[in-house]
Each structure stands twice: as C-alpha cells, then as structure tokens.
MARNU-37287 format. One record per residue (C-alpha): residue in three letters; x, y, z. Coordinates in Angstrom, 1 decimal. Layout:
<pts>
res X Y Z
Ala X Y Z $
...
</pts>
This chain:
<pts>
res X Y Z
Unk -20.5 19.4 17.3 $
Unk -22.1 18.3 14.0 $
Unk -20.2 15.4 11.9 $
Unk -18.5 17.7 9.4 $
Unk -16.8 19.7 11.7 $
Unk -16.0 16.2 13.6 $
Unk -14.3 15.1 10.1 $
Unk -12.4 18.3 9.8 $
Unk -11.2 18.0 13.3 $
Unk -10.3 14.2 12.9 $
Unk -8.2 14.8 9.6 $
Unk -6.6 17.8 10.8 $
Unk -5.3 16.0 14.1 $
Unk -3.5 13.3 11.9 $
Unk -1.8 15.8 10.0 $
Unk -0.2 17.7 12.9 $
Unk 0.3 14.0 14.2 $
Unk 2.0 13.3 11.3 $
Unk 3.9 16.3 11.1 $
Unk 5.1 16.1 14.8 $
Unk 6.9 12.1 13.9 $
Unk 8.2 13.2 10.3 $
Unk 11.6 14.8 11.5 $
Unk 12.1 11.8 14.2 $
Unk 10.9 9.0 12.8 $
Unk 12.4 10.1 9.0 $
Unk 16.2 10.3 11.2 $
Unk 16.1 7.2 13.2 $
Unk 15.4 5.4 9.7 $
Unk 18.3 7.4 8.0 $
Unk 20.7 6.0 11.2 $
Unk 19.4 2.6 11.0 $
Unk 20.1 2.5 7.1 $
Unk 23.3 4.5 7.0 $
Unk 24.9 2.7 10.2 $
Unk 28.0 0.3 9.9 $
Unk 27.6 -1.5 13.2 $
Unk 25.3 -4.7 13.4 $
Unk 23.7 -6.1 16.2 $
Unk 24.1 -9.7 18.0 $
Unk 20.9 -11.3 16.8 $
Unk 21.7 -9.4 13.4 $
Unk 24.6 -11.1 13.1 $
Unk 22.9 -14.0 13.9 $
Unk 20.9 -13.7 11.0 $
Unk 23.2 -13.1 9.0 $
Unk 25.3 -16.2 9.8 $
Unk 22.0 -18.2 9.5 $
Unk 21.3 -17.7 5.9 $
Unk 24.7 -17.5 4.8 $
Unk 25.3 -13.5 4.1 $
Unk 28.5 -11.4 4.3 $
Unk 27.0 -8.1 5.5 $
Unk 30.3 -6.6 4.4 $
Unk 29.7 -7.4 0.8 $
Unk 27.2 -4.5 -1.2 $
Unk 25.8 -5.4 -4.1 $
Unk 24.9 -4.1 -7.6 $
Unk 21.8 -3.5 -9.2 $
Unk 21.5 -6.9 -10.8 $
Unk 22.2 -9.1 -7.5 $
Unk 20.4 -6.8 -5.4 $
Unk 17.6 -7.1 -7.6 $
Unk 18.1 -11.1 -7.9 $
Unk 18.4 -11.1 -4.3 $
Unk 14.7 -9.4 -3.6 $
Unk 13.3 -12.0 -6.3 $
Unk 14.7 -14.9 -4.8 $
Unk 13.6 -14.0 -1.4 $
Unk 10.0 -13.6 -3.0 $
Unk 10.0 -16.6 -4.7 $
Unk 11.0 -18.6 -1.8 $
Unk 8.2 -16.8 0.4 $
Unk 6.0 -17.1 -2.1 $
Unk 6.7 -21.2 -1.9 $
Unk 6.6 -21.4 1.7 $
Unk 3.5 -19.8 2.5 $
Unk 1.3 -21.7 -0.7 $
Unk 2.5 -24.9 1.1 $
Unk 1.6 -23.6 4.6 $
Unk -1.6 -22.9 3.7 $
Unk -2.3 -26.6 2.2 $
Unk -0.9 -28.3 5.3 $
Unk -3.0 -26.0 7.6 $
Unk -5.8 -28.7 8.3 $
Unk -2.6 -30.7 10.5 $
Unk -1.3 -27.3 12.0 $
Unk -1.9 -26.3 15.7 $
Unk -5.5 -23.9 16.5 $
Unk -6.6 -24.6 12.8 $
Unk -10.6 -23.8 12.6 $
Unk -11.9 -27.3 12.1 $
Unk -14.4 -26.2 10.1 $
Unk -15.6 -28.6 7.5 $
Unk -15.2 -27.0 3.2 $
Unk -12.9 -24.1 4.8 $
Unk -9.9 -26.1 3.2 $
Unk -8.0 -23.9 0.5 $
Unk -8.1 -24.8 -3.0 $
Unk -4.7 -24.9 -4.7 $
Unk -5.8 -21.8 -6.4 $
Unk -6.5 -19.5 -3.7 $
Unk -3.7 -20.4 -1.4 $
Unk -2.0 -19.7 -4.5 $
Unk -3.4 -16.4 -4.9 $
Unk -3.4 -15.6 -0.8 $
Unk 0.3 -16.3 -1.6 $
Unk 1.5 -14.4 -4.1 $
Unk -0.8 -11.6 -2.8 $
Unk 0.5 -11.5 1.2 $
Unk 4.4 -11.8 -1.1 $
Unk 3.6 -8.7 -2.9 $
Unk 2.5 -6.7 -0.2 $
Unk -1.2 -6.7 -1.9 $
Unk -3.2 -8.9 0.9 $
Unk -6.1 -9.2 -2.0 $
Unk -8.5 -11.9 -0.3 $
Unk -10.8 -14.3 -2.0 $
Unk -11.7 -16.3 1.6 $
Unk -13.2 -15.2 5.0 $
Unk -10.2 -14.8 7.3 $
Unk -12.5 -16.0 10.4 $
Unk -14.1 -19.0 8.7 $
Unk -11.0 -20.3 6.7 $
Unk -7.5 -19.1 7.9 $
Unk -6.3 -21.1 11.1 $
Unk -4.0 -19.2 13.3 $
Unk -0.6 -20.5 12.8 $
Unk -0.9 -19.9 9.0 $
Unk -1.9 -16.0 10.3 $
Unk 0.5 -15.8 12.7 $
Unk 3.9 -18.0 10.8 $
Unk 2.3 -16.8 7.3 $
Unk 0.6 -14.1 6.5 $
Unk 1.6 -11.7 9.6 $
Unk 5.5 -12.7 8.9 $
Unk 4.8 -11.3 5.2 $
Unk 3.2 -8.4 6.2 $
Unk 6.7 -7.6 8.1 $
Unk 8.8 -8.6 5.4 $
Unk 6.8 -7.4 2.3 $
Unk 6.8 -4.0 3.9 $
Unk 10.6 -4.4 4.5 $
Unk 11.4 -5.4 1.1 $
Unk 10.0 -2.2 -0.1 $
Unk 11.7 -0.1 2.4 $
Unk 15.0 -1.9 1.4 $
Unk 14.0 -0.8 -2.8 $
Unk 13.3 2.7 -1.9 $
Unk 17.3 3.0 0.3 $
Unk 18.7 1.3 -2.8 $
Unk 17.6 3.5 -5.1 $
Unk 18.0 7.0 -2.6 $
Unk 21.5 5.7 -2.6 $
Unk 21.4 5.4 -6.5 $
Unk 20.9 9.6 -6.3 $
Unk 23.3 9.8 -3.3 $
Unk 26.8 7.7 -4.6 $
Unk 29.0 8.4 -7.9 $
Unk 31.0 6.2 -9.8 $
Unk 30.3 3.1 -8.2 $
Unk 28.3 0.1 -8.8 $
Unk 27.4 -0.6 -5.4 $
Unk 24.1 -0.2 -3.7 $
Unk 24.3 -1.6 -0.3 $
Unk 22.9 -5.2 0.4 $
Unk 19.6 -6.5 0.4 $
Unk 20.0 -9.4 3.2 $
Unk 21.1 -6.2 5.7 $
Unk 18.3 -3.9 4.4 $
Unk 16.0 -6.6 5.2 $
Unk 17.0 -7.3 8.5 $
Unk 17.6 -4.0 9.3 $
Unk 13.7 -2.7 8.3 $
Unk 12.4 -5.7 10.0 $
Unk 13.7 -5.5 13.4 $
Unk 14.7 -2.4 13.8 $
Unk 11.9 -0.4 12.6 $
Unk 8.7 -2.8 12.2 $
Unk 9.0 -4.8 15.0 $
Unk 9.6 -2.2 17.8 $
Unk 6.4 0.4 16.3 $
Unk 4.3 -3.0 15.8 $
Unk 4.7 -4.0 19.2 $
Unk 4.2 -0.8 21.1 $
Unk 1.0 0.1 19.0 $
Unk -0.5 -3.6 19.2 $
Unk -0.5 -3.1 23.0 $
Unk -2.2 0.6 22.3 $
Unk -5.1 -1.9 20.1 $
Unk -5.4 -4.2 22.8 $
Unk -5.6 -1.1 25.8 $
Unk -8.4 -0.1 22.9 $
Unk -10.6 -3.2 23.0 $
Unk -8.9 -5.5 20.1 $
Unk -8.8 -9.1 20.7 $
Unk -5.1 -10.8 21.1 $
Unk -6.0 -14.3 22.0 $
Unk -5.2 -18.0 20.9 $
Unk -9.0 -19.4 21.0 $
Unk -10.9 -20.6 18.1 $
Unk -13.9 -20.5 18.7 $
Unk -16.0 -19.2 22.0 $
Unk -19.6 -20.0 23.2 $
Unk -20.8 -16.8 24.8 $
Unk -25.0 -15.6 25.8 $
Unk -26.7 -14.1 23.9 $
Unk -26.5 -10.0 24.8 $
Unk -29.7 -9.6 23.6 $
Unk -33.7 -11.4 24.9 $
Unk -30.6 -13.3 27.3 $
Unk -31.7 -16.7 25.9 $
Unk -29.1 -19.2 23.9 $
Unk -25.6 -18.7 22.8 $
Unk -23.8 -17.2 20.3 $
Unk -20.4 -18.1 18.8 $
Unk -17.2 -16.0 18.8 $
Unk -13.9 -16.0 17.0 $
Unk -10.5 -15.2 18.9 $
Unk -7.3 -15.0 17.7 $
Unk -4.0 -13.4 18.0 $
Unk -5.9 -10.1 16.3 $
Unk -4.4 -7.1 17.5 $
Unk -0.8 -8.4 16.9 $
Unk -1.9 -8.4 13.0 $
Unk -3.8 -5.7 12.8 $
Unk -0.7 -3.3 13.7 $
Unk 1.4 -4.8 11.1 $
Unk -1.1 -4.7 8.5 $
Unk -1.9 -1.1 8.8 $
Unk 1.8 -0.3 9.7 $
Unk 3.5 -2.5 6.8 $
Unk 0.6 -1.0 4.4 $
Unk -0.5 -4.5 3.7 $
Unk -4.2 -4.2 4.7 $
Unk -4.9 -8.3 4.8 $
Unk -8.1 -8.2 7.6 $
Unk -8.1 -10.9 10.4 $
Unk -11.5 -10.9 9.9 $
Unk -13.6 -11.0 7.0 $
Unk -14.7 -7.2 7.1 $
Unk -11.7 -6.0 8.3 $
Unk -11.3 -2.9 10.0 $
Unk -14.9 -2.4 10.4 $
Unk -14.9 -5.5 12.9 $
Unk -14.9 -4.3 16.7 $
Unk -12.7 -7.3 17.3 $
Unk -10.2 -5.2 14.5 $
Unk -11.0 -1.7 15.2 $
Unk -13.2 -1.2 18.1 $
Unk -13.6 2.2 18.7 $
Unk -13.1 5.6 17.2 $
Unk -9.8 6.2 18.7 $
Unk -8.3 2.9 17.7 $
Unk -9.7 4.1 14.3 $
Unk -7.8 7.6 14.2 $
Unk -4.3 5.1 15.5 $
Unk -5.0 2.7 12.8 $
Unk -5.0 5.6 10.0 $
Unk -2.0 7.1 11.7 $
Unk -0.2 3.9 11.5 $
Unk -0.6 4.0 8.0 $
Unk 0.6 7.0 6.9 $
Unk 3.6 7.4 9.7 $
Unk 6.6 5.6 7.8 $
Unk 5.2 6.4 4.2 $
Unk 5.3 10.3 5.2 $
Unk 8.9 9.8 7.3 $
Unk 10.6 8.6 4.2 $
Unk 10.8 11.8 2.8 $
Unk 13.0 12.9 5.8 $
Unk 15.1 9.8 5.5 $
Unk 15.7 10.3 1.4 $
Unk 16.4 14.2 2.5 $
Unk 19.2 13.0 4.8 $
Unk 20.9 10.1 2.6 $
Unk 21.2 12.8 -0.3 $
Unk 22.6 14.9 2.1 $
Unk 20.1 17.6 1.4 $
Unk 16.8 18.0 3.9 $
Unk 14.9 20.5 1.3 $
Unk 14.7 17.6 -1.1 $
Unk 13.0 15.6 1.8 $
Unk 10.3 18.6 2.2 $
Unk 9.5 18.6 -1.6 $
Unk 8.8 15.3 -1.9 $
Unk 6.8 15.4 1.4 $
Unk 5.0 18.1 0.1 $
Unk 3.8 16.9 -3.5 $
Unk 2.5 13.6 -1.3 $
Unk 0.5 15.8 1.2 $
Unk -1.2 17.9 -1.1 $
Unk -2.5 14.9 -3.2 $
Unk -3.2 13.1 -0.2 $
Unk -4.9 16.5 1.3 $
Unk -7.2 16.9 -2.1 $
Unk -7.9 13.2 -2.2 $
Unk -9.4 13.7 1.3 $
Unk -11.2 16.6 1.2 $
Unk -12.7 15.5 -2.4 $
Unk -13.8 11.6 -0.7 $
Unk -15.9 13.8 2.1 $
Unk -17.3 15.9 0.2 $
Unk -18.7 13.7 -2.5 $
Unk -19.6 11.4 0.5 $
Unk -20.8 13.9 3.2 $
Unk -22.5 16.8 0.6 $
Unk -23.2 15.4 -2.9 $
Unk -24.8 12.4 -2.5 $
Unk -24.7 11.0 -6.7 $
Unk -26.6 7.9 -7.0 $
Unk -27.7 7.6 -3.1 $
Unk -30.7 8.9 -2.5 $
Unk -30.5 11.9 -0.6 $
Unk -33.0 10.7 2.3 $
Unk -31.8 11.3 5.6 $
Unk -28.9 9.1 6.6 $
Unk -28.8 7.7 3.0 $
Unk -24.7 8.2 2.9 $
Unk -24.3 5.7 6.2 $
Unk -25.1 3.1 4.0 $
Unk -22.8 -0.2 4.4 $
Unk -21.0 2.7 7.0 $
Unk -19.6 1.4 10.2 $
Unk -21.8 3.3 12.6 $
Unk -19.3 3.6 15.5 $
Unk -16.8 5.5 12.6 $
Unk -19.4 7.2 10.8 $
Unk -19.6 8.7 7.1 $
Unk -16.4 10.9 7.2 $
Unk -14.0 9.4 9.3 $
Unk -14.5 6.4 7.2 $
Unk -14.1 8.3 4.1 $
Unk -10.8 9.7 5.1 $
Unk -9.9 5.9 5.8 $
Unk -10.9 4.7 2.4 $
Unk -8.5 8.4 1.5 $
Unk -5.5 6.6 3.3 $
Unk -5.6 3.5 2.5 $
Unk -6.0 3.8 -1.6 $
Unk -3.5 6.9 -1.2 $
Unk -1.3 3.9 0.7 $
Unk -0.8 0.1 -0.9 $
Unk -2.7 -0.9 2.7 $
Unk -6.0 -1.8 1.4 $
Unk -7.8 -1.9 5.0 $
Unk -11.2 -0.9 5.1 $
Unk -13.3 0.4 7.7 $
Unk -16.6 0.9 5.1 $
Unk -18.1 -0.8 2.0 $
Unk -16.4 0.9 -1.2 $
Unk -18.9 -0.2 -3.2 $
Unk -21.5 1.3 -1.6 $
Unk -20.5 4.9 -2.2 $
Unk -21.4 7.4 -4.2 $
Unk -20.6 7.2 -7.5 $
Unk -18.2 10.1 -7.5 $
Unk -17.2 9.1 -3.8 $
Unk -16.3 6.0 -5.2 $
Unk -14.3 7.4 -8.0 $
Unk -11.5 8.8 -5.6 $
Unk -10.5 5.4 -4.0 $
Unk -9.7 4.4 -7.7 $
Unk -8.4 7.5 -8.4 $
Unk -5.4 7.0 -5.9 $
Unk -4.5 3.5 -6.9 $
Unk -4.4 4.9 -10.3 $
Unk -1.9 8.1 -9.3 $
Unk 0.6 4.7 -8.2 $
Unk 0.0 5.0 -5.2 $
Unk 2.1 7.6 -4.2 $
Unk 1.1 9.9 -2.2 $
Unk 2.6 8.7 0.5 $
Unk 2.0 5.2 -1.6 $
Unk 3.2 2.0 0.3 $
Unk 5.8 1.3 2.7 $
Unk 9.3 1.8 0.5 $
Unk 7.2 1.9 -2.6 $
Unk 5.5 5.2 -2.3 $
Unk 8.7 6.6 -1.9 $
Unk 10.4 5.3 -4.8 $
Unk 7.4 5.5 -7.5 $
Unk 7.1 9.5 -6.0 $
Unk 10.9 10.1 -6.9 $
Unk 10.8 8.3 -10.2 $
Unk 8.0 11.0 -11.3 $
Unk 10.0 13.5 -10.1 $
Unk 12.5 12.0 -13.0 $
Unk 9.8 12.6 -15.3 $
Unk 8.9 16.5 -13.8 $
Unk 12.8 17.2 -14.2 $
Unk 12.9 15.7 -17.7 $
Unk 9.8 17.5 -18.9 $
Unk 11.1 20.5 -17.6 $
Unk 14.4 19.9 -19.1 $
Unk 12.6 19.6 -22.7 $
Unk 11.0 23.1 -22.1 $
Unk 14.1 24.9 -21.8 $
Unk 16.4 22.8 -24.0 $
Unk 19.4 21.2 -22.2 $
Unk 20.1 18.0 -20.4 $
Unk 17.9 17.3 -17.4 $
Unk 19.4 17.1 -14.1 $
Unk 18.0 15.9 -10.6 $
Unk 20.2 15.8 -7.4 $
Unk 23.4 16.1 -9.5 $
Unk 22.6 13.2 -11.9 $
Unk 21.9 13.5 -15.4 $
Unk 18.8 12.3 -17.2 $
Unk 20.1 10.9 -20.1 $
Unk 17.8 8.5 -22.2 $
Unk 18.7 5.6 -20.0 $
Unk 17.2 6.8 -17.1 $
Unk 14.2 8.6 -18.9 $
Unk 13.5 5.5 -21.0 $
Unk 14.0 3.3 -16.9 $
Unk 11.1 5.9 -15.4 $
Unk 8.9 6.3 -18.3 $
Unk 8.5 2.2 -18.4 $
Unk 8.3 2.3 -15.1 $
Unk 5.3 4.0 -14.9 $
Unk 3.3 2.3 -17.7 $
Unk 3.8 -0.9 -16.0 $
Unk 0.6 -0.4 -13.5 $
Unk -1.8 1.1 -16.5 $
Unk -0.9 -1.7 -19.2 $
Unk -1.7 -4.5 -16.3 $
Unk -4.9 -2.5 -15.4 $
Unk -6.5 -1.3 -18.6 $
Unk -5.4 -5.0 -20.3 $
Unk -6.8 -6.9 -17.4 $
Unk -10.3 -5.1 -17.2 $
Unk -10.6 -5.4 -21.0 $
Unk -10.2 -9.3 -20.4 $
Unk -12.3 -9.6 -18.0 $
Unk -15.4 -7.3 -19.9 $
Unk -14.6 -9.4 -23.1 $
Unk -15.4 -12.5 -21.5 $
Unk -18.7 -13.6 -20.8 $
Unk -18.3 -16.1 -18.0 $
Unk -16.3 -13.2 -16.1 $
Unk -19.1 -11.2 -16.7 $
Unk -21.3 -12.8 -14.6 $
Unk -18.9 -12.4 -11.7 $
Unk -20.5 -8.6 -11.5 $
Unk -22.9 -8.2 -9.2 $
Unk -24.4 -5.0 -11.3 $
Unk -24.1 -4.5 -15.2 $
Unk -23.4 -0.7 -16.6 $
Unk -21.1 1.7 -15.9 $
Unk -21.1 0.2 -11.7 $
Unk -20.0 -3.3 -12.6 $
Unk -17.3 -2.2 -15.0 $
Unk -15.9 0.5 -12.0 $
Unk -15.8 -3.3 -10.2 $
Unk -13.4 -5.1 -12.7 $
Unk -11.6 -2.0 -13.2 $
Unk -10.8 -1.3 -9.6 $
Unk -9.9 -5.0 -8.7 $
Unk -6.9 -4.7 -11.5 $
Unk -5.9 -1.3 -10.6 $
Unk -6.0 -2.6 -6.8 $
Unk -4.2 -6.0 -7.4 $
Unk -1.5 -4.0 -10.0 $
Unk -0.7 -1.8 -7.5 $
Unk -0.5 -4.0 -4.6 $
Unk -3.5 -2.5 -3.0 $
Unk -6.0 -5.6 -2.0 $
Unk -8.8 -3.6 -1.5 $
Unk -12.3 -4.4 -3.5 $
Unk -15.3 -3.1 -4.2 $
Unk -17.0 -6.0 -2.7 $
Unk -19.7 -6.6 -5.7 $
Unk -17.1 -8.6 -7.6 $
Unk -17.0 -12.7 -7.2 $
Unk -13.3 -12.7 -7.0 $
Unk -12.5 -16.2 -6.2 $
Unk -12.9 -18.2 -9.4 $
Unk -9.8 -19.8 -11.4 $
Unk -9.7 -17.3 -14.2 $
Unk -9.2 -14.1 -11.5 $
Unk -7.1 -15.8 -9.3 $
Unk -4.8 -16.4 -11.9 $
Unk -5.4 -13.0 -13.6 $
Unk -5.5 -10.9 -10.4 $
Unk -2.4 -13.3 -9.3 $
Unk -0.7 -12.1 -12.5 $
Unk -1.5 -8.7 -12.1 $
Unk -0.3 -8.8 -8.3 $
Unk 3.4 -10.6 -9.5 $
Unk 4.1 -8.4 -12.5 $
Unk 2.9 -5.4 -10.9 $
Unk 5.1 -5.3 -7.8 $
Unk 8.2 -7.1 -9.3 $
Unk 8.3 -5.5 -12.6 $
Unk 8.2 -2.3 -11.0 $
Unk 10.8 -2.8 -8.8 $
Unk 13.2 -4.2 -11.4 $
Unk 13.2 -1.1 -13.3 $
Unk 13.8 1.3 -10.0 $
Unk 16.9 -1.0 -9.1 $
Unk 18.4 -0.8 -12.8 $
Unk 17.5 3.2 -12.4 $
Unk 19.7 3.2 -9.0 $
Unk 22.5 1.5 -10.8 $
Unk 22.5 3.6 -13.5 $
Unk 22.6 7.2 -11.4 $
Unk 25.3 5.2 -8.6 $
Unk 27.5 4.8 -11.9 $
Unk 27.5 8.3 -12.7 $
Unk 29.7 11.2 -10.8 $
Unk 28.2 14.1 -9.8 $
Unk 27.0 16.8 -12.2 $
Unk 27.3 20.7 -10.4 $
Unk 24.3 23.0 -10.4 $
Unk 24.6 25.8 -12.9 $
Unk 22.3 28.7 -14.2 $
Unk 19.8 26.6 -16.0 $
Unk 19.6 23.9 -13.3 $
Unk 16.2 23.4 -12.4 $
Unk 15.6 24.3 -8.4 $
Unk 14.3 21.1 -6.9 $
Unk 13.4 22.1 -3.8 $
Unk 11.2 24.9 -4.2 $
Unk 7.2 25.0 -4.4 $
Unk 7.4 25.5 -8.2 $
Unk 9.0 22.4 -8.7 $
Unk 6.2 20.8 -6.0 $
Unk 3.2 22.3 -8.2 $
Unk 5.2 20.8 -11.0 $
Unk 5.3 17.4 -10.1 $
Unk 1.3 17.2 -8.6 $
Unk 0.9 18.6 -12.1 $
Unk 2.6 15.6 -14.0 $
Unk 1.8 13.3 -11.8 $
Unk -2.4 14.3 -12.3 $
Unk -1.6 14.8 -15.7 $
Unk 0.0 11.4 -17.1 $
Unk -3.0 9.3 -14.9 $
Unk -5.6 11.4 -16.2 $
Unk -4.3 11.3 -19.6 $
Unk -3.7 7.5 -19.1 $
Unk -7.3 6.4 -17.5 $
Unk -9.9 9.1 -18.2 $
Unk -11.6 7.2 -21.2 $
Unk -12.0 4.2 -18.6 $
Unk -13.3 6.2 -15.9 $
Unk -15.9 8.0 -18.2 $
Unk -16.9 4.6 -19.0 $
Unk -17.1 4.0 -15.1 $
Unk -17.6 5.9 -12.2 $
Unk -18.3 9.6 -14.3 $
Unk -20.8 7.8 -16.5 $
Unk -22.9 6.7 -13.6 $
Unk -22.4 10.1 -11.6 $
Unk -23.6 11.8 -14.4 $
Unk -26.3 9.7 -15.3 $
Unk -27.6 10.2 -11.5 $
</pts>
C-alpha cells in the first residue's frame, strides 16, 4: 500500500469514526445540559463555592461569572508557577525557574484555552504545576467554552425571558460529566498504547545503542495530559515537541486516537444545538458546513504536502523534512488539518518546515475562526454566529427582515455578530503590523521575506484565536511578545465571548417569530453552500493582502 492511499484510508476512518459518535455523544451532552437533577458531589460543589444551582442567570452575570472565574484562574496558576521551585517532583534543574513574564504568559494562555508555550515542558514545568495547573485548565477552559456555546443555543431556543441558565452548573456539569469520564477511559487507551503515566523526574537508563553509558529520561504523569489536551482542544505538549514525542504519541494508532479525540465533542455539538432548538436538521447543517471545510482543508494540506512540493526541493523524501517518521508526511498533514481547524494546537510535525502552500492552510483555518469544528464550545458558537451573518445577507438579497430559528435579525443582533467576527482579524493584522514595524522584534525571525513575515503572522492569528500552535522559527519568549501575544490571547477569547453572551440575551428576550413564504430554509444544502460561501468569503476578503505578502508570495516565488 503506497502512503497516499494509507492517508486516504487514515482520514476516511476518522470520518466514519466521527460519524458513528455524533448522534450518541451529541444526545448524552443535550441530557446532561437540559437535565434538572444534580448529583451528590455536584451538589457538593455547588455548596463549596457558594452557588444556588436553582438561580439562571442573564446575559450580563453569566458573562461576569465566566470572567471572574478566568480572572481568578488566571491568578492562581501565575502564582503556582512562581512557587513551583518549593512544590513536590519539581525538576531541580538549575535557570528552569519562570520569569514573572512567562508564567504570566503560560497563564493567561492555559486560561484562554490557547496553551501558546514559550518554555520546554520537560526541562522547566515540574509536575504538580502540570498536574494542579495546567491539566486542571485544560478541563476547565474547555468547559467554559462548552458552557458559552449552551448559553447561547439557549439564546435561539427560549422567548421572552432573560434567563440563560447558570454558569457555575454549566461548569460543573461539562467538567465531570463529560471531560472527566472520555479523558479517563482514553488516557488508559494512551497508556495500553505506549504513553508514559508516571511520577518520576528524571531516569538513568543504557544507552540502546554501542550499549556503553547512560542516557537520561523524563517521566511524568503524560498520558493523563495528553488526553485532556487533545480532548479539551487545548493542545499545551508535556513535552517540548509535543505530539511528535513517543512518550506523547507513540505509535500510529495512538496518533489516529489522538486526532479523533480532537474532533469528537467539536463535531457532537452540532447534535446537541439540533436537540436544544428542538429541531435535529439544524444540527445536520451546521455539521455539514464544518465538515466540508474541514474535508477541503484536509485534502488541500496533503496535497500541497504529499504532490506539490513549493519551496522543498523535490528530491526524494524532501517532504519528510522535520516529519515524525513513525506518522509520516500525510497523516501528519491531516493532524496539522485538525488541529488549526480545532483551537487544540498539538502538533505531531514541524509547521514551519512545510511547503509554502502546505503551510498556508494551517493559517488558513485559524483565520476561518476556527470553526470548522473550531474549539471545544467555541467552534460551535463562532459557526452559528456566521450563520447570523449567512441569514442576514440573505435577508438583504430579497428585502425583508432576516430570520434564523424563529428569531429576528434586527440591527442589534447583526451589529453583536458582525463585531464579533472582526474581533480575531483586528488583533491579528494589528499585532503582525507591530511586530514588522519594530526592529528589535524583527530580529526574533529566524528568516526575513515573505517566510518570516508568515511567522509573526501566524503566532497572532494562533494566540487571537486561542490556538497555541507556532511555526517554530519565531523567538517567542521575549517581554514585548509575551505581553503582545498575552494580549492577543485575553482579548481574543474574552472579547469574543462577551459579544456571543449579549447575542444570547438579546434572541432569549425575543418571542418567537413563525416561518412564512419568504423565510429562508435553514436546514437545507443551499443554506450549507451559503454559509462555507460567507464564511470563505469574509476571511478571504479580510486577510488575502497579508497572505500574498506571506505564504502566496513565497509559493509563487518557488
């Protein structure tokens, strides 16, 4: 079997994978966020921290809540980090202190659901900061945006009321009843695999190879991690190359389970929004504009990997270059696919060494918003904003009021969506033009022309879209872009959410508008085609003159 039809056969399985949990997975969530009843250690909880789960909330509180929760992470894991040298099964190892800078960076970024690193996760990180830190943030950053995307489902799904349900429950409810049971099961599927689930530091082991010395070893509690980050779409590596570390992702198998893990909830949320709106065909539209942009993103990232070479020369085995060779070139290429298609950020292979144009489709997907299927929560509610935007444009063609799910578009809403998603191209395109404009960030570039620009530019469009993935020729870790990627991390996942929660309150506040003659069919392929349209048409219109500067200016110059 040659490696393209291998690729073919390795994407194709995690699409009928995908489309076997999608009806299960998509109703257990709807059950867990529609149900009344709470469990004993819920209630617990609950009582802990002081929350009626009774008691739903507005817009504004809701969104208050989800910032002060933030905030409050945010605090308690920059101070975690500092203390770390005093902490149990810290690495000992002299200069691998953090600065006040990057733990405040790692911070905000592991909050935001970005996991953007500036430090070696082996060499720097002790394990109680992984394990009390940054792996509780990958479970509740992911929960938080689960909790964003019911709130503002149940914005299209209520009328005439103000309420949106309550964060504290949605929280809890994501957390334990969804993450923690998948993450444990499939962190004892990594383990079966080969992945290391230890509490050792360090270990002196012989040298496999001339069987003379020693070589030394890092353990930790790996496997537990990796689950979450792939699951959670947080994509923070125990390790310092991440998923291309056997310790992290040993063999192909664990490979193909680690993709799967981080499309499964993104691509069940279409099921669950389906059922809360009380109408499954929405569920499959949605669904469908995500797979066929995550389906051409795919098939484009091969082939500009696997046939047209760009700038790598086209010597035999030229395209394995910084490839993991247990993966090889297309099953990492559909990795790099998911994970920029995702907010995960995992990588199995060096983005920076592929092609030109192989490179440009990584970017490409952070730039569509991530939304196809787009982070845990987040995905979900960035897809059904542009869907806003689809109905409104449509609306405009024909001349009457817009209408989606029996809510009316007015300029409210319009004017919610439409700043909504100019939030993540303002923080991108103002970020890189910083950072090209000053010379001492300059020199952070590892290349000049159009390659080191397509470097600042995707480090902002990863950090404003809660990505965390890098192409790796960028010096990331100085003050000026751990404060300006730090800002760009903040504002892009908060400011975002703020607007989707006021867009909630306002449809929850209206009643429900009937379907007449000119209502515009929502769940039918034209409307799908419509919104994959808008949705290519508004980044393209949006970041072409940046990417002709980048990533098409050195393909065509090759």
């Amino acid at each position: 079997m040659n490696t393209t039809t291998a690729g073919i056969l390795f994407a194709v399985s995690l699409i009928l994978a995908l489309a076997v949990v999608h009806i299960p997975l998509g109703d257990y969530m709807y059950r867990v966020y529609a149900g009344q009843q709470h469990s004993r250690v819920e209630r617990g909880i609950y009582k802990l921290i002081g929350v009626q789960p009774g008691v739903e909330q507005n817009w504004g509180v809701y969104a208050r809540s989800v910032l002060a929760f933030s905030a409050i992470s945010v605090l308690f894991l920059f101070f975690l980090q500092l203390v770390q040298g005093h902490l149990p099964w810290h690495l000992g190892e002299p200069g691998t202190e953090m600065t006040g800078g990057l733990a405040w960076n790692t911070a905000i970024s592991f909050v935001t659901n970005t996991n953007w690193q500036n430090y070696a996760g082996e060499s720097t990180m002790g394990h109680t900061v992984q394990m009390a830190g940054l792996a509780v943030q990958n479970f509740v950053s992911a929960a938080v945006g689960m909790a964003v995307a019911i709130a503002l489902v149940r914005g299209f799904a209520r009328r005439d009321t103000s309420d949106l349900g309550n964060f504290w429950v949605d929280l809890v409810r994501g957390t334990i009843r969804i993450l923690l049971p998948i993450a444990f099961v499939f962190a004892l599927v990594l383990i079966a695999g080969g992945a290391v689930q230890n509490f050792h530091v360090f270990d002196q082991v012989a040298q496999t190879v001339g069987n003379t010395g020693s070589q030394t070893l890092p353990g930790g509690p790996v496997a537990s991690q990796e689950v979450i980050k792939e699951l959670g779409t947080n994509g923070g590596g125990f390790f310092n190359v991440n998923s291309a570390h056997p310790f992290e992702n040993p063999t192909t198998w664990t490979n193909w389970v680690e993709i799967f893990l981080i499309l499964i909830i993104a691509f069940s949320l279409p099921r669950t929004f389906g059922r809360l709106v009380g109408n499954p065909k929405q569920g499959y539209a949605i669904v469908s504009v995500m797979a066929a942009l995550a389906i051409l993103s795919t098939v484009l990232t091969n082939y500009f990997q696997l046939i047209h070479h760009g700038t790598v020369p086209t010597a035999v085995g030229s395209a394995m270059a910084d490839v993991e060779t247990r993966f090889g070139v297309s099953n990492s290429a559909t990795f790099a696919s998911a994970t920029t298609l995702t907010s995960t950020g995992a990588v199995d292979s060096a983005h920076d060494s592929y092609t030109s144009l192989g490179g440009l489709w990584p970017l490409f997907n952070m730039q569509l918003g991530e939304v196809a299927p787009g982070g845990v929560g987040s995905g979900l509610y960035g897809m059904l904003i542009l869907a806003v935007i689809t109905v409104f444009v449509a609306g405009l063609m024909v001349g009457r009021t817009p209408e989606y799910l029996g809510k009316k578009i007015t300029p409210r809403e319009i004017k919610l969506a439409a700043s909504y998603f100019l939030v993540s191209p303002l923080i991108v395109l103002v970020g890189t033009a910083s950072a090209m404009a000053l010379p001492g960030e300059r020199a952070s570039m590892a290349n000049t022309g159009p390659h080191g620009l397509t470097e600042v530019l995707y480090a902002f469009a990863s950090a404003a879209n809660n990505n965390g993935s890098a192409f790796a020729g960028l010096s990331g870790n100085t003050d000026w872009y751990n404060t300006a990627l730090g800002l760009a991390m903040v504002f892009g996942r908060f400011v975002p959410i703020i607007l989707a929660l006021a867009l909630a309150g306002s449809l929850a506040a209206q009643g429900h508008t009937p379907a007449s003659i000119g209502t515009l069919p929502t769940h039918r392929p034209q409307f799908v085609g419509m919104v994959v349209g808008v949705t290519l048409i508004l980044v393209a219109l949006t970041f072409l003159p940046a990417l002709a500067l980048g990533p098409l200016a050195e393909g065509i110059h090759s």
